[in-house]
VOZABA-173267 format. One line per 2 residues: number of its first residue (from 0); for each residue x, y, z of C-alpha. Coordinates in nm, 3 decimals. Example, Ala and Ser with C-alpha at 12.3 -4.5 7.8 and 13.67 -1.06 7.14 Angstrom:
! VOZABA-173267
0 = 1.230 -0.450 0.780; 1.367 -0.106 0.714
This chain:
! VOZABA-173267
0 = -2.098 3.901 -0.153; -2.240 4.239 -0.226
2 = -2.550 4.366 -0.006; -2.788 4.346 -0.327
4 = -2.684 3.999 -0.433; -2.734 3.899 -0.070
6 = -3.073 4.047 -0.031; -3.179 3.902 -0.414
8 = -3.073 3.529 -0.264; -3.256 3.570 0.084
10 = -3.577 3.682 -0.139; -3.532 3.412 -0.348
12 = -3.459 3.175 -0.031; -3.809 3.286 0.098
14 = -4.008 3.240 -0.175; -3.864 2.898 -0.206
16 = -3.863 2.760 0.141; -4.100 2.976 0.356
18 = -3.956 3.199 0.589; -3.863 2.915 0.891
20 = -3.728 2.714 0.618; -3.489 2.977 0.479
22 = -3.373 3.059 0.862; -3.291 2.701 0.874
24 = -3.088 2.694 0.599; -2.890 3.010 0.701
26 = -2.806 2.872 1.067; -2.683 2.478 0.873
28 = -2.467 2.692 0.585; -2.318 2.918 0.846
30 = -2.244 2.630 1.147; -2.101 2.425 0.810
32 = -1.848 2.766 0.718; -1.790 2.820 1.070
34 = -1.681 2.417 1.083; -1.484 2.439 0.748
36 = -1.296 2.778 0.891; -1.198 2.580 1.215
38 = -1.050 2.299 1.020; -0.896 2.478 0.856
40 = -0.711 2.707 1.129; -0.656 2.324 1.317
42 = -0.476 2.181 0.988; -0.282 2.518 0.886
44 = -0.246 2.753 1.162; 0.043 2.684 1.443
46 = 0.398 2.784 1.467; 0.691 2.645 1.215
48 = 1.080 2.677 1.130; 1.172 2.661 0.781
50 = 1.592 2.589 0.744; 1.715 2.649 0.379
52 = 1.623 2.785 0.055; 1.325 2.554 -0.133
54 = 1.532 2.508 -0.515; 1.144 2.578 -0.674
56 = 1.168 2.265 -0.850; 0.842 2.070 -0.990
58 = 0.811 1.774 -0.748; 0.875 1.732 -0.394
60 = 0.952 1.494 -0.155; 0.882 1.570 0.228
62 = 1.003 1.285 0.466; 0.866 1.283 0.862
64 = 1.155 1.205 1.042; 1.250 1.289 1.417
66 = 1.181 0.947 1.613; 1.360 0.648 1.474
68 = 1.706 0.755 1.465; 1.865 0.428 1.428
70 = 1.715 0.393 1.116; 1.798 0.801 0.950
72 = 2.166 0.675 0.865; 1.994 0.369 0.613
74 = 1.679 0.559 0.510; 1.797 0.907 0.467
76 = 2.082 0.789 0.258; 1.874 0.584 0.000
78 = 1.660 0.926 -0.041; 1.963 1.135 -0.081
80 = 2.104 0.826 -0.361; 1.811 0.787 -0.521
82 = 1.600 1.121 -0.572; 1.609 1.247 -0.992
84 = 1.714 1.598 -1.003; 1.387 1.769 -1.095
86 = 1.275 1.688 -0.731; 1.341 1.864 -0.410
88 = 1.361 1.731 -0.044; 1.227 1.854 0.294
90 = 1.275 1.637 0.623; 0.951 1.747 0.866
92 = 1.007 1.710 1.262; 0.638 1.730 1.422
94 = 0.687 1.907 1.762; 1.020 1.925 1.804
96 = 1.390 2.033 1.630; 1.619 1.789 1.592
98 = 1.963 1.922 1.535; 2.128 1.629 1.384
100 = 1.835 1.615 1.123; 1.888 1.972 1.086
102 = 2.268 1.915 1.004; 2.199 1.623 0.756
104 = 1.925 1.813 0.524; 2.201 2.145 0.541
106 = 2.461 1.907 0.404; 2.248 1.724 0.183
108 = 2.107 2.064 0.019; 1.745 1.982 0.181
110 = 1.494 2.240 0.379; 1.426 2.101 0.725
112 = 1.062 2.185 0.882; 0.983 2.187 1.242
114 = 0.639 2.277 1.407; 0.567 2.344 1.741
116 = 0.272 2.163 1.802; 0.311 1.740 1.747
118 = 0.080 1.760 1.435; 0.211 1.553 1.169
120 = -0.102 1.723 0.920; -0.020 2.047 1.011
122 = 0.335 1.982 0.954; 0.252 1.790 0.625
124 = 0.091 2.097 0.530; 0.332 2.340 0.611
126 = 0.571 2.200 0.381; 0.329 2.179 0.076
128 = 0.233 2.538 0.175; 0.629 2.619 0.201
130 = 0.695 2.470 -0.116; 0.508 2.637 -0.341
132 = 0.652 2.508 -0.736; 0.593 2.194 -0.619
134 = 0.318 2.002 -0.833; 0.391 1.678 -0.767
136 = 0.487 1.535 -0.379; 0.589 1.191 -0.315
138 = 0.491 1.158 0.142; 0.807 0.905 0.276
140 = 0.803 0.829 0.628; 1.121 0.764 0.797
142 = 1.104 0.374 0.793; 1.067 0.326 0.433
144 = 1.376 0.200 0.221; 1.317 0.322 -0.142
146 = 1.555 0.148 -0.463; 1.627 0.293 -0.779
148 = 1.396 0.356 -0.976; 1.128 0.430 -0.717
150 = 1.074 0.790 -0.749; 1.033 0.766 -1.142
152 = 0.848 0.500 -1.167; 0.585 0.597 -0.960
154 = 0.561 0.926 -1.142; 0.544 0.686 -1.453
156 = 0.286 0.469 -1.259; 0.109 0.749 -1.214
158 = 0.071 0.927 -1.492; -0.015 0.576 -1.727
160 = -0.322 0.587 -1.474; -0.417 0.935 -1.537
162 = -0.358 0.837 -1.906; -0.565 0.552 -1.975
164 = -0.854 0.812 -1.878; -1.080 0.583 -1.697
166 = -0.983 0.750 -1.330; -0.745 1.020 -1.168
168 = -0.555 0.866 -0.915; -0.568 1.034 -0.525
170 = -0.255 0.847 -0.478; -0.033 0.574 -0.621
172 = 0.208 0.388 -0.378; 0.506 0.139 -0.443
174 = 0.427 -0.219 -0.336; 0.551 -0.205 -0.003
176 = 0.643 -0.553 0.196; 0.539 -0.510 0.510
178 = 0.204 -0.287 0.426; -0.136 -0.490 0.479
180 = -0.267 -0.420 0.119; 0.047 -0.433 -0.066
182 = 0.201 -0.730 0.070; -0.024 -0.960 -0.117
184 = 0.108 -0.814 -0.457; 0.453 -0.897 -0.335
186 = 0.408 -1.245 -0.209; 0.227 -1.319 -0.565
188 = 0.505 -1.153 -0.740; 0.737 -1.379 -0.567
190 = 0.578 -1.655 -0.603; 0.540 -1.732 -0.211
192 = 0.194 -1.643 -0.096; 0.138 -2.018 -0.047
194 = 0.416 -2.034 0.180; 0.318 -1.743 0.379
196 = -0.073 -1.884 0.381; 0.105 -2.215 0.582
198 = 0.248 -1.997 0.860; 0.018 -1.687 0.902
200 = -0.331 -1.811 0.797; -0.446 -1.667 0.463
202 = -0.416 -1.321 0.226; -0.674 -1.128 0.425
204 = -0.602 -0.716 0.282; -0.666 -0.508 0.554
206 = -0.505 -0.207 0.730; -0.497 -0.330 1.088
208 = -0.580 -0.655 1.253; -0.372 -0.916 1.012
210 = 0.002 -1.069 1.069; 0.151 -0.814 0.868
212 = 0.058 -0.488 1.001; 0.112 -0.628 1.400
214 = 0.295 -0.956 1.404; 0.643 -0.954 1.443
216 = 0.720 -1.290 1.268; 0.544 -1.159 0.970
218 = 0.755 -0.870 0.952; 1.034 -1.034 0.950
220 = 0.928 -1.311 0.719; 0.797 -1.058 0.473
222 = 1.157 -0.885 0.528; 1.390 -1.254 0.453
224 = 1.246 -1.250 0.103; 1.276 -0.883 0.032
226 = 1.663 -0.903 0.111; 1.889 -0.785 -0.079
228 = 1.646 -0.540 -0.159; 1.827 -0.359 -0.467
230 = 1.820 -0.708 -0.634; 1.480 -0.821 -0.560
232 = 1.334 -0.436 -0.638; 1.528 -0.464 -0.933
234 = 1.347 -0.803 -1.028; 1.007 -0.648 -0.975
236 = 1.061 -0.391 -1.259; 1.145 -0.701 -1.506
238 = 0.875 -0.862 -1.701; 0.588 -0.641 -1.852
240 = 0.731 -0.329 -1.939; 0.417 -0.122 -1.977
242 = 0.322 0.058 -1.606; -0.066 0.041 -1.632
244 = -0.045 -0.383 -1.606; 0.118 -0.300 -1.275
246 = -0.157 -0.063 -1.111; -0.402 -0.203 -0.882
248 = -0.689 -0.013 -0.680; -0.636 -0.058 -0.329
250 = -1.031 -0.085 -0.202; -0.972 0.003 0.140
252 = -0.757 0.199 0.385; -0.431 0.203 0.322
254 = -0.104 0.291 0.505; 0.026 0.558 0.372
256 = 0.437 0.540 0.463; 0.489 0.617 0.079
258 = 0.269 0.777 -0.153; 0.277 1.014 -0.465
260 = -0.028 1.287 -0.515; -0.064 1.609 -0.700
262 = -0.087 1.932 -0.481; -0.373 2.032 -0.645
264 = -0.614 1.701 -0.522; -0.431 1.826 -0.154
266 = -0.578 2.184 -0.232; -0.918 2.034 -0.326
268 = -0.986 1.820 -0.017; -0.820 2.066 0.223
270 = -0.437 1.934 0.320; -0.391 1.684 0.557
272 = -0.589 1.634 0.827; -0.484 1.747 1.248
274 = -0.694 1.703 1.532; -0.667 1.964 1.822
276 = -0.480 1.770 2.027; -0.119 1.654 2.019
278 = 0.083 1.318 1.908; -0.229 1.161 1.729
280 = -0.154 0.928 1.444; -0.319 0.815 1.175
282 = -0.569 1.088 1.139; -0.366 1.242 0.757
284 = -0.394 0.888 0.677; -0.735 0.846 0.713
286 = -0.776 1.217 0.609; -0.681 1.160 0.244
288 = -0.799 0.807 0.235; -1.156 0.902 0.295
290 = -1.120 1.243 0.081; -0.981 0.995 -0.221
292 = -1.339 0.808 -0.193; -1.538 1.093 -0.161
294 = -1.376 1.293 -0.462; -1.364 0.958 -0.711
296 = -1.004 0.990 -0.725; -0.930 0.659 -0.604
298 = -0.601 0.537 -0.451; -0.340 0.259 -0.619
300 = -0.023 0.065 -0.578; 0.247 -0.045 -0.836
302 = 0.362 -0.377 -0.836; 0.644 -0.321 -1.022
304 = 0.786 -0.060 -0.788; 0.872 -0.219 -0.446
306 = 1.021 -0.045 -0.149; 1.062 -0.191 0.172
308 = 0.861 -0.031 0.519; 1.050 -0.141 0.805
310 = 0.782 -0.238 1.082; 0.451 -0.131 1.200
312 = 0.486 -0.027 1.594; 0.429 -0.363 1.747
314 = 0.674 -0.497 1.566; 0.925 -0.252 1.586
316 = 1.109 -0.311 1.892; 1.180 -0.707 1.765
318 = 1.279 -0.571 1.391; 1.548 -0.363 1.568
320 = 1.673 -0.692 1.711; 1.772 -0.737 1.357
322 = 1.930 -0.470 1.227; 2.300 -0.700 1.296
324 = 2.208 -0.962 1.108; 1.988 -0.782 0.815
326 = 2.312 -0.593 0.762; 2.503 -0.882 0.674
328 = 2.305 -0.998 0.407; 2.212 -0.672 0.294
330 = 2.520 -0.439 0.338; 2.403 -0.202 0.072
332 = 2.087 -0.139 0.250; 2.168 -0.210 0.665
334 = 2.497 -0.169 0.646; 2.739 0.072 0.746
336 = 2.857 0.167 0.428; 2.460 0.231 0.321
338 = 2.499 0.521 0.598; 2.821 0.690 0.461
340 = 2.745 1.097 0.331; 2.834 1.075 -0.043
C-alpha cells in the first residue's frame, strides 16, 4: 500500500473510531496478519525431495504412504490399475524416504515426495504446490482399496453436484465401509443395517466413538460383506444411473482417507493444515473439514462409488490377522497376484 493511501485510511480510521479506537484496530489487523503469515510458514515452509518429472496433467492424485507396508503391494497396485490417463500420481512420505516407495512410483511413472519434518499438511501441500496443472486432486491414504470406476465417478459425482447449482462441494468422497459416516450408506445399500443394528447397537454417524471407527469386530464385519470387493463395488454403480441421487451431505466430521477437491477451494482456505510439532494426525482433516463449513462449500459422499478403508488404528493390528484368509476369498484384491507390477 502506497504512503498516501495509507495515510487517507488512518484519517479516515480516526474520524470513524476516535483515535484509541483506530489504535485498536491497527494492533487486532496486524496480530491477525502476523497469525495468518505464521500459518502459513507452519503449513508451507520446511524441507522436501521431489523424485520425477510431474506429466502437467489436469487432475492429481497424491497418496500418503510410508507406514503400512504390508498393505503398498494391494493398495498401490489398485491405484496404478485403476487411475484414467488424464490424471497423474504422487506417493508423499511425511518425515522420512522410503526407498522401496521410491522404486515403485520410478517404475510406475509416479513423482515421489518426501519432507523432512513428519507433517502430513505440509507434505499435502507440497505436492499441490509441486504440481502445479493440477485442478482437480483426489487425497488416498495408503489403506484405501479403490475399484474401477472410482476415480471417474467421483469426478462425475462431483461435478452433477456443482451442476445442479444449489452448492459447490468442498469435497465428495466414495462410500467407504469402514468410515463412521459412510458406512451407514453401505449397510442400507446392502440391505444389512438391521443385521449390523443386532450386533453393534444402532446407526449412530459419527467420526470417533462408534463400532466402526474403533471396534475391531466391526471392521471386520463391515469388511465380510464388502468381499469380493470388485463385485460388490461393481453392484453399487447398478440401479439409478443419474450421480446426483447418489450424493449425500455428510453433516459432520468426516474421515478423510479418500476425497476429491478442486485446488482452487485448497488455495482459498489456505492448504492443509500442520501444527508445529511433529507426527500429529488428524489436524488436515479437521483443517478442511472446518474450512468446508466456514466457506459454504459443504462436504459429500457417493453411494454409488464404494471403496474399501482397511482399519482405523485400533483395529489395525487384528485386521492384519486377516490378511490370509481375506486373500482367499478375495484374490483379486488380497492376493498375491493383486500385488504383481503390470
Amino acid at each position: 500500500m502506497s504512503r498516501t493511501k495509507l495515510t487517507s485510511k488512518l484519517r479516515r480510521s480516526v474520524a470513524t473510531y476516535g483515535l484509541a479506537g483506530s489504535l485498536s484496530r491497527a494492533a487486532r489487523e496486524f496480530i491477525e496478519a502476523m497469525a495468518k503469515f505464521l500459518r502459513d510458514w507452519r503449513d508451507h515452509h520446511g524441507t522436501y525431495r521431489l523424485e520425477g518429472e510431474p506429466k502437467g496433467l489436469d487432475v492429481g492424485v497424491v497418496v500418503l504412504a510410508g507406514y503400512k507396508p504390508s498393505l503398498w503391494p494391494l493398495t498401490l497396485a489398485r491405484i496404478r490399475k485403476f487411475v484414467p490417463s488424464c490424471a497423474e500420481v504422487c506417493v508423499t512420505t511425511a518425515g522420512k524416504r522410503v526407498p522401496e516407495l521410491a522404486e515403485l512410483c520410478k517404475a510406475n511413472g509416479w513423482t515421489y515426495l518426501t519432507t523432512s519434518a513428519n507433517k502430513t499438511g505440509l507434505a499435502l501441500n507440497k505436492v499441490i504446490d509441486t504440481h502445479p496443472s493440477a485442478t482437480r486432486w483426489f487425497k488416498l491414504d495408503e489403506d484405501v482399496f479403490v475399484a474401477a470406476g472410482f476415480f471417474d465417478g467421483l469426478m462425475q459425482g462431483y461435478e452433477a453436484i456443482v451442476n445442479q447449482g444449489s452448492y459447490r462441494p468442498g469435497f465428495c468422497a466414495p462410500m467407504l465401509n469402514v468410515n463412521g459416516i459412510s458406512y451407514a450408506g453401505f449397510l442400507e445399500r446392502i440391505d444389512a443395517a438391521d443385521d449390523y443394528k443386532a450386533i453393534f447397537g444402532d446407526l449412530r454417524q459419527a467420526c470417533d466413538g462408534i463400532p466402526a471407527h474403533y471396534d475391531p469386530r466391526a471392521a471386520e464385519w463391515l469388511w465380510r460383506r464388502t468381499l469380493p470387493l470388485d463385485e460388490v463395488a461393481a453392484r453399487m454403480t447398478s440401479g439409478i444411473a443419474e450421480p446426483l441421487a447418489h450424493a449425500r451431505l455428510i453433516g459432520t466430521r468426516f474421515s478423510i482417507g479418500a476425497i476429491l477437491f478442486e485446488r482452487e477451494f485448497w488455495k482459498a482456505f489456505g492448504g492443509f493444515t500442520s501444527t508445529w510439532r511433529q507426527g500429529i494426525l488428524g489436524v488436515d482433516e479437521t483443517g478442511i473439514c472446518t474450512a468446508c463449513m466456514l466457506a459454504s462449500r459443504p462436504m459429500y459422499y457417493m453411494t454409488n462409488i464404494l471403496a474399501g478403508h482397511f482399519s482405523f488404528y485400533p483395529q489395525e493390528r487384528a485386521m492384519m490377522d486377516l490378511l490370509p484368509e481375506f486373500a482367499k476369498i478375495d484374490p483379486a484384491s488380497f492376493g498375491t497376484e493383486a500385488g504383481r507390477h503390470s
